[in-house]
PQR file of N, CA, C, O and H, with PARSE charges and radii, in Angstrom:
ATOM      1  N   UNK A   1      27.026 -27.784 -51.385 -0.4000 1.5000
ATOM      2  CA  UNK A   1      27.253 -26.522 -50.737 -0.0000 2.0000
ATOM      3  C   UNK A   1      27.799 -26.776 -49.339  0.5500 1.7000
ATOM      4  O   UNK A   1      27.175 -27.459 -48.526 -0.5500 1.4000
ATOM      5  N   UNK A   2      29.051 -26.177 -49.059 -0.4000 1.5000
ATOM      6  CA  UNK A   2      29.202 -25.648 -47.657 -0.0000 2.0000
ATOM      7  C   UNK A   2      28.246 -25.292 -46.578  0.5500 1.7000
ATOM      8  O   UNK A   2      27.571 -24.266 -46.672 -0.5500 1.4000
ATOM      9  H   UNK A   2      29.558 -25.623 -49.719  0.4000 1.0000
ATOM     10  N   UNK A   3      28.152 -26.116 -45.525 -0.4000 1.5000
ATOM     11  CA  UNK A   3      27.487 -25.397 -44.314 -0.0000 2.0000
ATOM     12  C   UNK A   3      27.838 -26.619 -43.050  0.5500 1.7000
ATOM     13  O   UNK A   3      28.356 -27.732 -42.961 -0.5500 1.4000
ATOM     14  H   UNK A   3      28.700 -26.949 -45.449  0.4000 1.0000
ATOM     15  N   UNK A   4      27.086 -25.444 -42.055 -0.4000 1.5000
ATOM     16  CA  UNK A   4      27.537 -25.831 -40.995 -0.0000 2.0000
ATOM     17  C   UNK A   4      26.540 -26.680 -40.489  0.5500 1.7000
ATOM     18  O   UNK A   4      25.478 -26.108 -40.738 -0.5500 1.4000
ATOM     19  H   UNK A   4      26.665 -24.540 -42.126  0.4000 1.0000
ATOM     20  N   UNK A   5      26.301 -27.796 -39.880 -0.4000 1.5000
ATOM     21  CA  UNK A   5      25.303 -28.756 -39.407 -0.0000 2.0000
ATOM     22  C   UNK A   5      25.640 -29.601 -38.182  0.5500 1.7000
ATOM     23  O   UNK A   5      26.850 -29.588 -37.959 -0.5500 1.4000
ATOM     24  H   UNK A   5      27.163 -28.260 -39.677  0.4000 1.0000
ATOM     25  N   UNK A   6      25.072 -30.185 -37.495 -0.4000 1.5000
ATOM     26  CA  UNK A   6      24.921 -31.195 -36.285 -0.0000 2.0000
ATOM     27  C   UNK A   6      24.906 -32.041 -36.515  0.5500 1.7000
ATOM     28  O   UNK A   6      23.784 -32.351 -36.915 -0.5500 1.4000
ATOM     29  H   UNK A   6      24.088 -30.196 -37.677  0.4000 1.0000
ATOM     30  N   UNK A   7      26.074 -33.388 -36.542 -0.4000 1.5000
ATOM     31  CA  UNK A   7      26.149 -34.436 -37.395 -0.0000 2.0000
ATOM     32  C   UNK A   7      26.366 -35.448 -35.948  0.5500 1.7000
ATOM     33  O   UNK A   7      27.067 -35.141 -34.984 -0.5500 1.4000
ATOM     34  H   UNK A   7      26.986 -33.136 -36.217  0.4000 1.0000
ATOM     35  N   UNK A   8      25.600 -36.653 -36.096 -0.4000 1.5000
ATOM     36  CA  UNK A   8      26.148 -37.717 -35.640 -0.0000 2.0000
ATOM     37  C   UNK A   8      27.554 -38.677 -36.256  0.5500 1.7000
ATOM     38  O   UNK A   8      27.418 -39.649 -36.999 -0.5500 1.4000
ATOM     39  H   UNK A   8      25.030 -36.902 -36.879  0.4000 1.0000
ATOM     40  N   UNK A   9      28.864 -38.156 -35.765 -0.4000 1.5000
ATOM     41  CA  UNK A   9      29.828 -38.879 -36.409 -0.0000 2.0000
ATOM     42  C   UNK A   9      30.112 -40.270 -35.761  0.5500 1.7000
ATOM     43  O   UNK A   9      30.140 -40.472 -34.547 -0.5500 1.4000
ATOM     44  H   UNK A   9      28.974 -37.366 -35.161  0.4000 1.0000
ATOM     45  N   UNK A  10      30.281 -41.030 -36.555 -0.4000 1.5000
ATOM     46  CA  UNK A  10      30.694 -42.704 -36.083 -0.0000 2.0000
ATOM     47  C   UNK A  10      32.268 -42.729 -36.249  0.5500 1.7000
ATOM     48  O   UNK A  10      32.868 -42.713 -37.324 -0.5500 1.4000
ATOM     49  H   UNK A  10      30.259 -40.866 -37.541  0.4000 1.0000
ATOM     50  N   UNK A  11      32.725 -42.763 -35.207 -0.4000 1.5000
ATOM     51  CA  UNK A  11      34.480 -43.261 -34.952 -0.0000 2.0000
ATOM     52  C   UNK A  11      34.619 -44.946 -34.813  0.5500 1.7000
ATOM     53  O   UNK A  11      34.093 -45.587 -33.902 -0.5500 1.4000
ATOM     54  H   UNK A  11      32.237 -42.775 -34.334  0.4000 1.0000
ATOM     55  N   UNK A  12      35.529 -45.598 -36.028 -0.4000 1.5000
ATOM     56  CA  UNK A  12      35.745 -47.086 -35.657 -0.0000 2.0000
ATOM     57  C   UNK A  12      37.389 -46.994 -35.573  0.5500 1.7000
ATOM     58  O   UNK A  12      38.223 -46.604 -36.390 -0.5500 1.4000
ATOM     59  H   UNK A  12      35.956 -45.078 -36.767  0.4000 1.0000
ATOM     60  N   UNK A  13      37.509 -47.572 -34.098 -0.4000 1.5000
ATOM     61  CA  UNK A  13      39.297 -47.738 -33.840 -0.0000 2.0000
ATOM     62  C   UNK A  13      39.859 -46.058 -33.790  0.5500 1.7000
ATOM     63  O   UNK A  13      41.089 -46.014 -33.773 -0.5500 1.4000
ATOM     64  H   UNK A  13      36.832 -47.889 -33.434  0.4000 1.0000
ATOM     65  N   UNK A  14      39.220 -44.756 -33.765 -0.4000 1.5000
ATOM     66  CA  UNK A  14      39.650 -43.536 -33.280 -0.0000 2.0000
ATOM     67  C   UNK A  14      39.832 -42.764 -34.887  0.5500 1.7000
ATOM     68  O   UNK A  14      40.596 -41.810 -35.033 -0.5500 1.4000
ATOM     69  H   UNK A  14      38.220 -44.792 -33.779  0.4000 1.0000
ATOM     70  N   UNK A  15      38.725 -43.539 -36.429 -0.4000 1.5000
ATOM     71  CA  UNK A  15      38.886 -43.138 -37.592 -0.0000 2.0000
ATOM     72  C   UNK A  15      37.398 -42.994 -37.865  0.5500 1.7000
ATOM     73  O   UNK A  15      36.535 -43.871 -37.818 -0.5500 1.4000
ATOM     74  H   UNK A  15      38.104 -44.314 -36.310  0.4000 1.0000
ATOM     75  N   UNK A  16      37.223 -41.127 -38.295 -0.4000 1.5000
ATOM     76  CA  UNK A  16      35.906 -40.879 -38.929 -0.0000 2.0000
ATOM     77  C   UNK A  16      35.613 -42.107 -39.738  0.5500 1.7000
ATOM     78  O   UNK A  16      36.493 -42.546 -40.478 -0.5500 1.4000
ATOM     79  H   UNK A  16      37.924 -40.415 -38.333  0.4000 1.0000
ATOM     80  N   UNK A  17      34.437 -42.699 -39.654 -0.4000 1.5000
ATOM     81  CA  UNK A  17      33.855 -43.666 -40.595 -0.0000 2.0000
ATOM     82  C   UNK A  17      32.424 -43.580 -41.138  0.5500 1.7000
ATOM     83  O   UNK A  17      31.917 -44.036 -42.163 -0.5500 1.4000
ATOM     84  H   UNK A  17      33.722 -42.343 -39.052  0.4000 1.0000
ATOM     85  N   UNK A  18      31.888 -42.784 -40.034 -0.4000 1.5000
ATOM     86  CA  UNK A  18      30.439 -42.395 -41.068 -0.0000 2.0000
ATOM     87  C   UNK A  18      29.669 -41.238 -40.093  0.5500 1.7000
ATOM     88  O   UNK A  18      29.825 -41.169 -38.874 -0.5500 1.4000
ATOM     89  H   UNK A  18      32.300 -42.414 -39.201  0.4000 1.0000
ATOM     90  N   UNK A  19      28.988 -40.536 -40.729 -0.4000 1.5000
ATOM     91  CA  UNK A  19      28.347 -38.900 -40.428 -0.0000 2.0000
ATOM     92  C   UNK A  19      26.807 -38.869 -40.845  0.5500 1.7000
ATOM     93  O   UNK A  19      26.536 -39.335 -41.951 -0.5500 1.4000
ATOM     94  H   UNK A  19      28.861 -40.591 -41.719  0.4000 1.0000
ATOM     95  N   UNK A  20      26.118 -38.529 -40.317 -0.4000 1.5000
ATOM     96  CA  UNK A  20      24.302 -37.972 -40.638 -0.0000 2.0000
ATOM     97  C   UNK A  20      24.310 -37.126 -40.630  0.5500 1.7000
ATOM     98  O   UNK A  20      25.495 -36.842 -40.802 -0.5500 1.4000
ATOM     99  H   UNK A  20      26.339 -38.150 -39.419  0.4000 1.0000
ATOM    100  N   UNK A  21      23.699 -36.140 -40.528 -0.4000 1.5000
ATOM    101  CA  UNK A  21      23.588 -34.940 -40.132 -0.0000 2.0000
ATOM    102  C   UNK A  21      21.855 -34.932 -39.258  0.5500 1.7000
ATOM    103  O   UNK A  21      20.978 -35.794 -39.202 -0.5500 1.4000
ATOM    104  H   UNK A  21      22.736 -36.371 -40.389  0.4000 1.0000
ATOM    105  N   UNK A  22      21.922 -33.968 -38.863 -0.4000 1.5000
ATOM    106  CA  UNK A  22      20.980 -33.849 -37.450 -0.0000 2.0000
ATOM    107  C   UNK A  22      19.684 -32.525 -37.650  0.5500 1.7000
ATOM    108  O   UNK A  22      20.015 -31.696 -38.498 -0.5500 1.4000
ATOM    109  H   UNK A  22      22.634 -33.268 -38.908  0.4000 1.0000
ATOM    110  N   UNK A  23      18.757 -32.347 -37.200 -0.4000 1.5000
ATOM    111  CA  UNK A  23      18.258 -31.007 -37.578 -0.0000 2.0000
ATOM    112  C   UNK A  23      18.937 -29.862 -36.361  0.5500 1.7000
ATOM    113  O   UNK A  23      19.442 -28.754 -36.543 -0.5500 1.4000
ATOM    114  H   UNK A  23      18.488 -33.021 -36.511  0.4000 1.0000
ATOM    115  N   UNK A  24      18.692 -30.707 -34.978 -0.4000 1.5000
ATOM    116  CA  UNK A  24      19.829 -29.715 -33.801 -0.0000 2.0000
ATOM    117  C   UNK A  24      20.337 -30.697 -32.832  0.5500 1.7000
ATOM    118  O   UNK A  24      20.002 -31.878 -32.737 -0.5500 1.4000
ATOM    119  H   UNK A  24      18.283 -31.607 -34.830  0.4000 1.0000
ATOM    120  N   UNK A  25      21.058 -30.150 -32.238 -0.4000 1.5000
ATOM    121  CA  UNK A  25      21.838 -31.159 -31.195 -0.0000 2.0000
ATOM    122  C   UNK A  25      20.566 -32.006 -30.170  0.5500 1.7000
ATOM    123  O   UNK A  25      20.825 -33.108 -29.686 -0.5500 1.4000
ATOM    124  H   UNK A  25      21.331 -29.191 -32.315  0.4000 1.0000
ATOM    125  N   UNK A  26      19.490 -31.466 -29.986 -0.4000 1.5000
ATOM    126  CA  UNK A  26      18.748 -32.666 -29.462 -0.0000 2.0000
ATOM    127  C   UNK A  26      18.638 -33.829 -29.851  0.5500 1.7000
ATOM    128  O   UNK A  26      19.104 -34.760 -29.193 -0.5500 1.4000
ATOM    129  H   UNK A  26      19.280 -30.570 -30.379  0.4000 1.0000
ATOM    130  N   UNK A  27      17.912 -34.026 -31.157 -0.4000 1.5000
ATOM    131  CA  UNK A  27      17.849 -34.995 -32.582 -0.0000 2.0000
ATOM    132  C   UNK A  27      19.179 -35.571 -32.399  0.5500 1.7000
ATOM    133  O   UNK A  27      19.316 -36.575 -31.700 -0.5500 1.4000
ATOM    134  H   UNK A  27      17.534 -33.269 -31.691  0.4000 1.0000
ATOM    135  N   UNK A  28      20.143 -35.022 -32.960 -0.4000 1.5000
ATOM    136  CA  UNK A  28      21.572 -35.896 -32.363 -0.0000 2.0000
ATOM    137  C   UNK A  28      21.445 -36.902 -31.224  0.5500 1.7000
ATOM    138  O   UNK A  28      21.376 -38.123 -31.365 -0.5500 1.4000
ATOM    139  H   UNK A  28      20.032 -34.206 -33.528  0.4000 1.0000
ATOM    140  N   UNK A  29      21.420 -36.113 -29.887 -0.4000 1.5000
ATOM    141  CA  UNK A  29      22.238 -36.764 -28.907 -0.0000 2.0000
ATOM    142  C   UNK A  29      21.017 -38.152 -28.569  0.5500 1.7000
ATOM    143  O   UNK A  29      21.401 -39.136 -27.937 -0.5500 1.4000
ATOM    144  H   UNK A  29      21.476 -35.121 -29.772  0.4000 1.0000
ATOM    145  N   UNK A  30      19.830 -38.066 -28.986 -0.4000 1.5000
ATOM    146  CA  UNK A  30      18.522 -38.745 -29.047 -0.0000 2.0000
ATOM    147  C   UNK A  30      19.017 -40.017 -29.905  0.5500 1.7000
ATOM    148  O   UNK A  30      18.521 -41.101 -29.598 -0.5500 1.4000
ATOM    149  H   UNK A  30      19.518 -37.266 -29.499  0.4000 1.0000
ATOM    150  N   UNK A  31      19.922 -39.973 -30.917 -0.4000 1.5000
ATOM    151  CA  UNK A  31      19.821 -40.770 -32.347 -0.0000 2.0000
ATOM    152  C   UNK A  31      21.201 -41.308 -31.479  0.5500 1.7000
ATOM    153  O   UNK A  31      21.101 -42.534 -31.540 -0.5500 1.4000
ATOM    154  H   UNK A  31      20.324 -39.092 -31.166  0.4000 1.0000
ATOM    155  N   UNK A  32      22.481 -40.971 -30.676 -0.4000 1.5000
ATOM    156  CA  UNK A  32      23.389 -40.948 -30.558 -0.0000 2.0000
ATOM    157  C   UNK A  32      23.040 -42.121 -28.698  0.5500 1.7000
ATOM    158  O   UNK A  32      24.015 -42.682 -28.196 -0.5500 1.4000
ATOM    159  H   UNK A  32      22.562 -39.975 -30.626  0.4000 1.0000
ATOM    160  N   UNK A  33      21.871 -42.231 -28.138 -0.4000 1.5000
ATOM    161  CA  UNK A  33      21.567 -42.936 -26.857 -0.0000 2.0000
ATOM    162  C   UNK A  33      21.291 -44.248 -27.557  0.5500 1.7000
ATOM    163  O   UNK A  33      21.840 -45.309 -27.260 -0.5500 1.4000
ATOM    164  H   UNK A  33      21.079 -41.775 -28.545  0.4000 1.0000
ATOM    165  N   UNK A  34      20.067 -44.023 -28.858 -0.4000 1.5000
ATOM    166  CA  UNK A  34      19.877 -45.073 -29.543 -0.0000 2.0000
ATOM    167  C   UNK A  34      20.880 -46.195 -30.158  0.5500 1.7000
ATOM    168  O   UNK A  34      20.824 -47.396 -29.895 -0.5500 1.4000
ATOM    169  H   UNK A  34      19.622 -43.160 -29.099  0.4000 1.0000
ATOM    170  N   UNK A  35      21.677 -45.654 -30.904 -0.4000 1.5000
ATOM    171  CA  UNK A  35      23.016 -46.040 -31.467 -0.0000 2.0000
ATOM    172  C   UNK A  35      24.220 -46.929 -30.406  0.5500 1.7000
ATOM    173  O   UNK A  35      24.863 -47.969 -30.548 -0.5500 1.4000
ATOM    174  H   UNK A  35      21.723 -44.678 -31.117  0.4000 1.0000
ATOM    175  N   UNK A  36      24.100 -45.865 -29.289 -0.4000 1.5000
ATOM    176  CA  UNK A  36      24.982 -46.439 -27.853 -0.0000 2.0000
ATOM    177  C   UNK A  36      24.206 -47.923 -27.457  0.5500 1.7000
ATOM    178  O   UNK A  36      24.658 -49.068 -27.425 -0.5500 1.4000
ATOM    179  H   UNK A  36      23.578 -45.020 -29.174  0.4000 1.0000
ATOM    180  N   UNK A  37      22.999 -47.447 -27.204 -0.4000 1.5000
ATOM    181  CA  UNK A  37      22.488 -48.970 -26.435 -0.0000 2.0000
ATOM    182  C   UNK A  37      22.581 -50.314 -27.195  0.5500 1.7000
ATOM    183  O   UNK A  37      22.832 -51.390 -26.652 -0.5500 1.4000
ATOM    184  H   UNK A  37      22.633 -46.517 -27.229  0.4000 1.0000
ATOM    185  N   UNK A  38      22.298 -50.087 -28.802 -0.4000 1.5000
ATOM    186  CA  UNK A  38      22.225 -51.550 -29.285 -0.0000 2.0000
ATOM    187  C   UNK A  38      23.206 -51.800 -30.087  0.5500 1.7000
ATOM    188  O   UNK A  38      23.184 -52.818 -30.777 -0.5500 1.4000
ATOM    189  H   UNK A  38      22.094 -49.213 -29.242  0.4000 1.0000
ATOM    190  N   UNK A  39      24.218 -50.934 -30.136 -0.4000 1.5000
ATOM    191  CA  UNK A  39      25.808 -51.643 -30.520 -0.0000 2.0000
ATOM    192  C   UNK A  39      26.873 -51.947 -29.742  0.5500 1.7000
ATOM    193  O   UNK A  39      26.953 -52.248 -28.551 -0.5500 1.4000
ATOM    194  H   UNK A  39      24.236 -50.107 -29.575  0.4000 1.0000
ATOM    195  N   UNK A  40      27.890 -51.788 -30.823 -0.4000 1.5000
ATOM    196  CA  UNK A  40      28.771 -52.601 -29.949 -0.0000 2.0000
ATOM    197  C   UNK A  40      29.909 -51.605 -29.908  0.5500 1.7000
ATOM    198  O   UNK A  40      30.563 -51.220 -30.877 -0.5500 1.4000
ATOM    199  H   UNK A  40      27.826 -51.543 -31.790  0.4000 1.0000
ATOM    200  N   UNK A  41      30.087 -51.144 -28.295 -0.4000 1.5000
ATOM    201  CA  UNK A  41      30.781 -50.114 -28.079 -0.0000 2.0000
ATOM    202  C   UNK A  41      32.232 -50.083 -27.869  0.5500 1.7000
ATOM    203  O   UNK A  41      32.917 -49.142 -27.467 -0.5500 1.4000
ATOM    204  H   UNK A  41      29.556 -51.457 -27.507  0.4000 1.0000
ATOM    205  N   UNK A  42      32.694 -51.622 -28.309 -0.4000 1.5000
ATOM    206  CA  UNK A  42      33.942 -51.725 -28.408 -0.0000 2.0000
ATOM    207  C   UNK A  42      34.657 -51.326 -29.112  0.5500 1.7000
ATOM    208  O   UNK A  42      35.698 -50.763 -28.773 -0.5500 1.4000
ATOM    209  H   UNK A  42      32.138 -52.386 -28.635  0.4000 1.0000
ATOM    210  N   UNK A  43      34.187 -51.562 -30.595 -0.4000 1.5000
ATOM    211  CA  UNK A  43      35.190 -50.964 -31.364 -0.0000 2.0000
ATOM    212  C   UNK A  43      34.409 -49.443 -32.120  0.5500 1.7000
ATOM    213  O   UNK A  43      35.045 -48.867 -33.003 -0.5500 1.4000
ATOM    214  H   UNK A  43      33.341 -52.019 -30.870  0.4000 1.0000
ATOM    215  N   UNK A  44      33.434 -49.057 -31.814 -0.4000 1.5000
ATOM    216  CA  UNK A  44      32.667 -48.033 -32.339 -0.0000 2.0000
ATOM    217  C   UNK A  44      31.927 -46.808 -31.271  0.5500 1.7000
ATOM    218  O   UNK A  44      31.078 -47.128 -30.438 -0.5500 1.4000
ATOM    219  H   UNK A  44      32.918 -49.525 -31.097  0.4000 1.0000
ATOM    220  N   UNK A  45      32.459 -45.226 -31.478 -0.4000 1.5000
ATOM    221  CA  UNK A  45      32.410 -44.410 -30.985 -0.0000 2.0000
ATOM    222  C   UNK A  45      31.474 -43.354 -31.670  0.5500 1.7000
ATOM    223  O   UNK A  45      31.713 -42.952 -32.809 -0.5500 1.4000
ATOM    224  H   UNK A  45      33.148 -44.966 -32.154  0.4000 1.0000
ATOM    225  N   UNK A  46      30.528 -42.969 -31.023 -0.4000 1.5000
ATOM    226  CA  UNK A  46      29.773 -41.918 -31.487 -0.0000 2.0000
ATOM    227  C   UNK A  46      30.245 -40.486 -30.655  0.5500 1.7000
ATOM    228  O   UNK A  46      30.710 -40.159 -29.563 -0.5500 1.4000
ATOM    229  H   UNK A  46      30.334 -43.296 -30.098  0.4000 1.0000
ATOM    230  N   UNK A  47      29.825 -39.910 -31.858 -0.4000 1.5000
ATOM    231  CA  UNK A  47      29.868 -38.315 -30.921 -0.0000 2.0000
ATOM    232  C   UNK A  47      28.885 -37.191 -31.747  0.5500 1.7000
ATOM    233  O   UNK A  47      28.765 -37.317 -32.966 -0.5500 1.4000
ATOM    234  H   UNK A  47      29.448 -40.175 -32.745  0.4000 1.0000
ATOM    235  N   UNK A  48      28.156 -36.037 -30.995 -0.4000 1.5000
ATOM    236  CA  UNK A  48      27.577 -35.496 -31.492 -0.0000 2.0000
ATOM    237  C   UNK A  48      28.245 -33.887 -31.913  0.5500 1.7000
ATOM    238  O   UNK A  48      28.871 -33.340 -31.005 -0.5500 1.4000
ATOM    239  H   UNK A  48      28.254 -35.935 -30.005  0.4000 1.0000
ATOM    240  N   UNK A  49      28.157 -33.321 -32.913 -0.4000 1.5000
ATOM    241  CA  UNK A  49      29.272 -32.502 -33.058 -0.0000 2.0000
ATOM    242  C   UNK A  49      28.850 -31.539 -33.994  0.5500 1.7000
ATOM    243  O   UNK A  49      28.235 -31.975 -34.967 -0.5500 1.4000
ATOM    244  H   UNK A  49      27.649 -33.765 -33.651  0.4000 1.0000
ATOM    245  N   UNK A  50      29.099 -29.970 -33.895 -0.4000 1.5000
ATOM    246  CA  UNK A  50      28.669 -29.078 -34.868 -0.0000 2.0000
ATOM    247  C   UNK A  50      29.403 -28.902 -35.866  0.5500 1.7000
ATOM    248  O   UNK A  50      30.196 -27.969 -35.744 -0.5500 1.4000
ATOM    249  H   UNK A  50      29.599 -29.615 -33.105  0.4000 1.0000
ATOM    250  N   UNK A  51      29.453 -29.852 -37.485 -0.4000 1.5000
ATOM    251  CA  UNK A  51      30.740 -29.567 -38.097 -0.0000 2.0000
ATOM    252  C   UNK A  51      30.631 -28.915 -39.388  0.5500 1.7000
ATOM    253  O   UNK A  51      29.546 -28.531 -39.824 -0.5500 1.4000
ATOM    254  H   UNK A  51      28.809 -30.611 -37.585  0.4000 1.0000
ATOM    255  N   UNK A  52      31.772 -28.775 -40.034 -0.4000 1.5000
ATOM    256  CA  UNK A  52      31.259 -27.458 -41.756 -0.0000 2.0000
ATOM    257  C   UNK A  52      31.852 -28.855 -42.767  0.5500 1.7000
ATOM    258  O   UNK A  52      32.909 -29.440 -43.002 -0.5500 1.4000
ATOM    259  H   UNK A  52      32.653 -29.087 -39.679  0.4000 1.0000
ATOM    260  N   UNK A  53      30.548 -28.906 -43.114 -0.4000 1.5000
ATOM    261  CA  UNK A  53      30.420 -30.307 -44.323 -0.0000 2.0000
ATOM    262  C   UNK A  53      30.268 -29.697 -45.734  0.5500 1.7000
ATOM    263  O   UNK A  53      30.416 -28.482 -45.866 -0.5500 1.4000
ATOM    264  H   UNK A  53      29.689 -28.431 -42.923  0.4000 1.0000
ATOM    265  N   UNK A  54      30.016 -30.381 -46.660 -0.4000 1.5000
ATOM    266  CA  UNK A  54      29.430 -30.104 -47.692 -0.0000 2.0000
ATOM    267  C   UNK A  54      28.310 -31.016 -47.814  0.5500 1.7000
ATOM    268  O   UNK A  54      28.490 -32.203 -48.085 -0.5500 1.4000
ATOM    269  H   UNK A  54      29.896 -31.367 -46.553  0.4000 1.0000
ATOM    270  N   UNK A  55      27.506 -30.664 -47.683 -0.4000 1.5000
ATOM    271  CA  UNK A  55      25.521 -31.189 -48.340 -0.0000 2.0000
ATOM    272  C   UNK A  55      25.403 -31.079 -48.912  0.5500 1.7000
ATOM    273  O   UNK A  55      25.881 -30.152 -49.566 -0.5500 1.4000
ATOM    274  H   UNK A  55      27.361 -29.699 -47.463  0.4000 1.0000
ATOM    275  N   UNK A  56      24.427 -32.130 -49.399 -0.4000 1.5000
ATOM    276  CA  UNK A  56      23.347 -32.339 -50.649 -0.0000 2.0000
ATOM    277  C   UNK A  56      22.489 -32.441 -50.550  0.5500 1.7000
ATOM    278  O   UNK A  56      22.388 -33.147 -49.547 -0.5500 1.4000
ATOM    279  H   UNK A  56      24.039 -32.883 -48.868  0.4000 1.0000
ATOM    280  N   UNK A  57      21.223 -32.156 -51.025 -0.4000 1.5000
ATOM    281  CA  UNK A  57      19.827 -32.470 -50.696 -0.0000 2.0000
ATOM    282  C   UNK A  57      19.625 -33.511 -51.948  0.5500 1.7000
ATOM    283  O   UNK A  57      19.688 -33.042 -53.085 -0.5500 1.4000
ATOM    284  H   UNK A  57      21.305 -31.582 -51.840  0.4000 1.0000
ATOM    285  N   UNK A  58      19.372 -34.977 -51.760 -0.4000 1.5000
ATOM    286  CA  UNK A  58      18.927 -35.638 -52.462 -0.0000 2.0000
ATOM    287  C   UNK A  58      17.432 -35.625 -52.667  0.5500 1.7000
ATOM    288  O   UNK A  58      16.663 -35.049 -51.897 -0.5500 1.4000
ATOM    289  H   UNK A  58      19.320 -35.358 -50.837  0.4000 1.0000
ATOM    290  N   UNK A  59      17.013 -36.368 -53.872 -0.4000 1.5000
ATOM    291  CA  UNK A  59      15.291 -36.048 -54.980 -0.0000 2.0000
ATOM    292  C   UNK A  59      14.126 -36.536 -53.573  0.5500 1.7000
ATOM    293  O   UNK A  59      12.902 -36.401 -53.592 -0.5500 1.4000
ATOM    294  H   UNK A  59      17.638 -36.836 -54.497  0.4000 1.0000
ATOM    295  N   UNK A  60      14.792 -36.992 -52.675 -0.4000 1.5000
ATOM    296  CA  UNK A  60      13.242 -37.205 -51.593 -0.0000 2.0000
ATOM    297  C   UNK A  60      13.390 -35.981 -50.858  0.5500 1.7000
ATOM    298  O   UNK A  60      12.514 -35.850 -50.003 -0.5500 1.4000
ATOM    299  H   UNK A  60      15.786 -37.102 -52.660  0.4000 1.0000
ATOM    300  N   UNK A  61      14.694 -34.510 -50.955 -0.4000 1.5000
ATOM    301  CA  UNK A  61      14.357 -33.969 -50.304 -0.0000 2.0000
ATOM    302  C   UNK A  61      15.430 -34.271 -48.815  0.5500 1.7000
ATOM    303  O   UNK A  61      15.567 -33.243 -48.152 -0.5500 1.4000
ATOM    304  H   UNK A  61      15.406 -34.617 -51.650  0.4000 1.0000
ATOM    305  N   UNK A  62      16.036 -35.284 -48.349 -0.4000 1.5000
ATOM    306  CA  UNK A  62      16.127 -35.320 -47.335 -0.0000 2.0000
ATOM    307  C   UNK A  62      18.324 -34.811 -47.436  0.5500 1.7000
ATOM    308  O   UNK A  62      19.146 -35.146 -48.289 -0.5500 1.4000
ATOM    309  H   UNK A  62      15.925 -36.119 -48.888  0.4000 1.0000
ATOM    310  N   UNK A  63      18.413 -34.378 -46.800 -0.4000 1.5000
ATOM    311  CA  UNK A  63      19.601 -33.813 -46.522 -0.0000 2.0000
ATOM    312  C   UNK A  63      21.112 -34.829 -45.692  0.5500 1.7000
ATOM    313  O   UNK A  63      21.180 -35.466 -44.641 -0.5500 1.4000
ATOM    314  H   UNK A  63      17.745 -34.107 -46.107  0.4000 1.0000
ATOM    315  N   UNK A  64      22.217 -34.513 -46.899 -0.4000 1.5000
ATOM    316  CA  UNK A  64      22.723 -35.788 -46.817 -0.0000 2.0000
ATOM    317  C   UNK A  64      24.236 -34.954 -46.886  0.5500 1.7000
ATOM    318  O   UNK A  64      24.600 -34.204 -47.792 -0.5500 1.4000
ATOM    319  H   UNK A  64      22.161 -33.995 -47.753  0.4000 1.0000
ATOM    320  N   UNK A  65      25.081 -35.367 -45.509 -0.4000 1.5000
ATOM    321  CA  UNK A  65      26.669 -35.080 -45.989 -0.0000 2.0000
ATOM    322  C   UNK A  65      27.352 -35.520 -46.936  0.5500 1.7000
ATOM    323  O   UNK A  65      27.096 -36.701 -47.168 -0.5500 1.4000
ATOM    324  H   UNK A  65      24.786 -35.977 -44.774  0.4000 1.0000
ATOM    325  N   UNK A  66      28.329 -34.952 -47.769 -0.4000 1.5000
ATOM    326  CA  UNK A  66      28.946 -36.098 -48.839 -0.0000 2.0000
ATOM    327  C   UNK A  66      30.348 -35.521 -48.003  0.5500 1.7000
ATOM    328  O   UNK A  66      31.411 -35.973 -48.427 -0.5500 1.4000
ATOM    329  H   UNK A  66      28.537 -33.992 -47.581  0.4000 1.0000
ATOM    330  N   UNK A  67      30.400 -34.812 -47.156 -0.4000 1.5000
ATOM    331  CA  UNK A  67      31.773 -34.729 -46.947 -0.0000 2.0000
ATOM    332  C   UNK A  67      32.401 -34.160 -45.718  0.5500 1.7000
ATOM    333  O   UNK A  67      32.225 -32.943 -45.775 -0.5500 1.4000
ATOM    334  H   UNK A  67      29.536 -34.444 -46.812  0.4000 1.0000
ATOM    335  N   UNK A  68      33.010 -34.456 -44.704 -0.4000 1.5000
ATOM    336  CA  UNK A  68      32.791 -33.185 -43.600 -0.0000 2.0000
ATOM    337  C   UNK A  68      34.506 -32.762 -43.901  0.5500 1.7000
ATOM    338  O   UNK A  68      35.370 -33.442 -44.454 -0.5500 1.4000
ATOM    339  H   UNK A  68      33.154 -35.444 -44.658  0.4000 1.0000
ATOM    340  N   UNK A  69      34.595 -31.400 -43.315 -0.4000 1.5000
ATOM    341  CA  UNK A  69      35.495 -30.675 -43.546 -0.0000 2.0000
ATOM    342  C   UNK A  69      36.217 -30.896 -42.020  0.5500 1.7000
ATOM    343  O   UNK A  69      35.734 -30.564 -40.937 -0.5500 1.4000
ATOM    344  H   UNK A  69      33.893 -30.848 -42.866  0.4000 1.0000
ATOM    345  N   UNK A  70      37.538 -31.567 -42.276 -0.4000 1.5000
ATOM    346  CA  UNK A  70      38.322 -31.425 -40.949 -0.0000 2.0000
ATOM    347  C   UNK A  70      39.061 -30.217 -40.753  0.5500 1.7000
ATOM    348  O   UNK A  70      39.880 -30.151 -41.670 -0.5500 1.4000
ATOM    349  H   UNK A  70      37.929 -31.836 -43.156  0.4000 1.0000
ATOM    350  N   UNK A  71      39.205 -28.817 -39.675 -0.4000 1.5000
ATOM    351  CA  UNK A  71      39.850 -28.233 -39.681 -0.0000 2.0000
ATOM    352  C   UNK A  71      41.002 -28.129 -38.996  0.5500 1.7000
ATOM    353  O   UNK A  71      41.758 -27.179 -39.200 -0.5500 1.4000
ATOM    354  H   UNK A  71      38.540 -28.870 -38.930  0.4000 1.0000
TER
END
């Protein structure tokens, strides 16, 4: 299903490469300080961002992008 969510997106070299999704932009930008400090910020860019994905809720329940929608 379509919806709109708070995703931590990972940029490698200035190319979407991987997305979470967030419960609100706090949770994000929290997961997004973590991420900054113990990688490697050379070639990998985070950003926190409100985007319209398509979700899934996988069997534990926990909520998973399979796709974000570029507009």
């Amino acid at each position: 299903m379509v919806e709109v969510v708070f995703a931590l997106l990972m940029y490698m070299n200035g190319k979407l490469e991987g997305y979470s999704p967030k419960a609100n932009v706090a949770d994000c930008l929290e997961q997004k300080r973590k991420v900054e400090r113990d990688g490697n910020s050379n070639v990998t860019s985070w950003t926190c961002k409100e985007v319209k994905a398509i979700v899934e809720v996988d069997k534990h329940g926990v909520k998973r992008i399979k796709e974000v929608k570029q507009d």
